[in-house]
C-alpha positions as CSV (number, residue, x, y, z in Angstrom):
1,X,-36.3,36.6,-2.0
2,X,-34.6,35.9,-5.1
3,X,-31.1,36.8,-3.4
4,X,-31.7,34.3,-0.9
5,X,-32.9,31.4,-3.6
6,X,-29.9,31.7,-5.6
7,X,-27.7,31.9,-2.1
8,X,-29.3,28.9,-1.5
9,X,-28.8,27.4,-4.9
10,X,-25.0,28.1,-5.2
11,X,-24.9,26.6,-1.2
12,X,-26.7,23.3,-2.8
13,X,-24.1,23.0,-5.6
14,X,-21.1,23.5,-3.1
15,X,-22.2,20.7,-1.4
16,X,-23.4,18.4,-4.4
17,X,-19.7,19.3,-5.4
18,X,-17.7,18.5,-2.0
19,X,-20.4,15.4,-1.9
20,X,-19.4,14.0,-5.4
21,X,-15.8,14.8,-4.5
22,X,-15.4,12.7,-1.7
23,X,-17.7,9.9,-2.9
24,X,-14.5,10.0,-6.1
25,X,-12.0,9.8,-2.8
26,X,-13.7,7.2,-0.2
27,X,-14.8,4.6,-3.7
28,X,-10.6,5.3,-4.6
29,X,-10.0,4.0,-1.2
30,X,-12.2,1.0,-1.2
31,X,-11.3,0.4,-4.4
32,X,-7.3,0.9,-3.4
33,X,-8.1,-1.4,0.1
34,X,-9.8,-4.0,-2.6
35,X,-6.7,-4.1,-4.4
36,X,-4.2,-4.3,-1.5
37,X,-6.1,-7.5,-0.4
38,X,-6.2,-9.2,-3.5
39,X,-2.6,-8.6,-3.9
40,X,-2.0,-10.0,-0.4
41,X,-4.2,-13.1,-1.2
42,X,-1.8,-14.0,-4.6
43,X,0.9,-13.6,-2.3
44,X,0.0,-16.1,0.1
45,X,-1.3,-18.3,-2.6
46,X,2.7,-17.6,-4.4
47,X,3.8,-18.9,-1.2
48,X,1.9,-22.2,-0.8
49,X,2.7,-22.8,-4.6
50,X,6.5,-22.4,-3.9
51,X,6.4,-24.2,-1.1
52,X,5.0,-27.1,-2.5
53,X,7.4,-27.1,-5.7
54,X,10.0,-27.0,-3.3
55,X,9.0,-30.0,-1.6
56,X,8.4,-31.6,-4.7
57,X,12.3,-30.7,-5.8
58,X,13.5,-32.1,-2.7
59,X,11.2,-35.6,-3.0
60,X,12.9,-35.7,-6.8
61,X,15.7,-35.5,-5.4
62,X,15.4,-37.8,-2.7
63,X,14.8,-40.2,-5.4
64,X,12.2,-41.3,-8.1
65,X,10.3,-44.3,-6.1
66,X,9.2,-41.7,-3.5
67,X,9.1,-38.7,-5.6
68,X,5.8,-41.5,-7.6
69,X,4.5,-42.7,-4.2
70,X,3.0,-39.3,-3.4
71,X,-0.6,-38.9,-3.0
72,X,-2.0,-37.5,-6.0
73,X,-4.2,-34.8,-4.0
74,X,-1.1,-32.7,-3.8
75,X,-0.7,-32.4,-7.5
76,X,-4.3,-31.3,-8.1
77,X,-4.0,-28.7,-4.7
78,X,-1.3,-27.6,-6.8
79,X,-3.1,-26.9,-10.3
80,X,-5.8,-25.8,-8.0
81,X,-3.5,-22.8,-6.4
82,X,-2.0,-22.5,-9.6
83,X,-5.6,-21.5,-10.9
84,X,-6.4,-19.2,-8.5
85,X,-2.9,-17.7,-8.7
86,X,-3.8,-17.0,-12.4
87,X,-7.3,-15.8,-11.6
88,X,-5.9,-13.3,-8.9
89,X,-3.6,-11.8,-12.0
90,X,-6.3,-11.4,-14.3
91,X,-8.2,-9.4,-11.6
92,X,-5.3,-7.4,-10.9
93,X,-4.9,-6.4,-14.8
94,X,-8.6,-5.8,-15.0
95,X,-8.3,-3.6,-11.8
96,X,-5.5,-1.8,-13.6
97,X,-7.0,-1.2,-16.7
98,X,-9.9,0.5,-14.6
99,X,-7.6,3.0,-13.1
């Protein structure tokens, strides 16, 4: 009887073990998949920010009088991305110092 209870036992840790292990494993995945999409989201939001300076380079250089007779939605879109840009880093370095 008492062969078989610590049989049992040493089974129960074995699996507590493997269990804990691959909980470590599958929250490093989600936490790795987490990571790849905020890094993908800053990319896209790098993108529209480039873009837009580059469209702002070109109306400069198209000329002042149109470069001033933009909308002034763009600009604050802009501030807004670069926000979120700056927001996505700070996640990234918190994510980072986690690991």
């Amino acid at each position: 009887m008492r062969n078989r209870y610590l049989k049992e036992k040493m089974r129960n840790k074995k699996y507590k073990r493997l269990l804990s292990r691959l909980s470590y494993f599958i929250r490093g995945a989600l936490l790795e998949h987490w990571m790849y999409g905020q890094m993908e989201r800053m990319w896209v939001l790098y993108q529209k920010l480039l873009s837009e300076v580059v469209s702002l380079r070109v109306d400069q250089k198209a000329g002042l009088e149109r470069a001033t007779e933009m909308p002034g939605p763009s600009v604050l879109e802009v501030n807004r991305l670069k926000q979120q840009l700056k927001e996505g880093e700070k996640t990234a370095k918190k994510m980072e110092e986690v690991l």
